[in-house]
C-alpha positions in Angstrom: 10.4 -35.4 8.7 11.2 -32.2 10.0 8.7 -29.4 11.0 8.3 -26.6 8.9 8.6 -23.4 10.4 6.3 -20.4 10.4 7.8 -17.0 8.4 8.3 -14.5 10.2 5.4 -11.9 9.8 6.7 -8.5 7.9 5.0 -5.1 9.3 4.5 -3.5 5.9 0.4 -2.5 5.9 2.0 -0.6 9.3 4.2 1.8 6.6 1.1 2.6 4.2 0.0 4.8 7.8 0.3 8.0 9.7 -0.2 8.7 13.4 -0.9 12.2 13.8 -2.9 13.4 17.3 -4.1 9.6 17.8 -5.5 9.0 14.7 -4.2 7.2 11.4 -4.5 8.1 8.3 -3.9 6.8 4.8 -0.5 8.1 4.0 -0.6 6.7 -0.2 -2.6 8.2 -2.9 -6.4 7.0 -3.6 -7.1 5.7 -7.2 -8.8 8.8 -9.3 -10.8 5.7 -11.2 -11.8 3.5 -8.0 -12.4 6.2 -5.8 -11.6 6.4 -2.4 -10.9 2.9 -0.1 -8.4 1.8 -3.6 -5.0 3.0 -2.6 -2.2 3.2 -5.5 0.6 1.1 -4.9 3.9 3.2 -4.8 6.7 1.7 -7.1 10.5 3.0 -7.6 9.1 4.8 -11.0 5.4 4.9 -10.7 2.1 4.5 -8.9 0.1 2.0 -10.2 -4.0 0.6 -8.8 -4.1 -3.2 -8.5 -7.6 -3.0 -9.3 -8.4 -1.6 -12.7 -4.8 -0.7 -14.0 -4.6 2.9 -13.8 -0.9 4.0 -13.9 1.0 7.5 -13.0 4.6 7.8 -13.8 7.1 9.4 -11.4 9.2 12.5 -13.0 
């Protein structure tokens, strides 16, 4: 049998971030609902919170 081989690890929690002056910082939109530490996932027409649901369309 042959080996399987590992995937290759994506850097995308490295694009939710900003550097500015040595510090990062969040750079996507906190939940209104969950409060801060929930951030909104950013979709081609909307935002939308994995936790409870909450939605925001794009214009």
């Amino acid at each position: 049998m042959a080996a399987k081989k590992a995937k290759a690890a994506t850097p995308r929690r490295a694009t939710c971030y900003t550097v500015e002056g040595g510090k990062a910082t969040l750079a996507r939109k906190f939940c209104p609902r969950c409060g801060p530490g929930v951030a909104l996932a950013d979709h081609k027409d909307r935002l939308a919170c994995g936790k409870c649901g909450y939605t925001e369309f794009k214009k």
